[in-house]
C-alpha angles and dihedrals in degrees: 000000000000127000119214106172097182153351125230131203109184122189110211123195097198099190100167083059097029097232136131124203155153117246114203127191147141141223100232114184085336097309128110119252120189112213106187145297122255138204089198130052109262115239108229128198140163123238124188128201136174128189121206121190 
């Protein structure tokens, strides 16, 4: 099974380039994975589910 150990959301402030933007990865069997570039503040939230047979 997979291991993602953690999720990232940076907020960059590029002002050479005068741009302002949200940075999301993820650190996947300890490798980066970029998950894309934003121009809106992602919203985050944690769910929960449990299966019972």
């Amino acid at each position: 099974m997979d291991q993602i150990t953690e999720i990232r959301i940076e907020e960059v402030f590029d002002e050479e380039n005068d741009q302002h933007y949200y940075w999301i990865y993820y650190f996947k069997n300890e490798e980066v994975k970029i998950i894309g570039k934003s121009s809106v503040k992602p919203q985050c939230y944690k769910q929960t589910a449990r299966y019972v047979k």
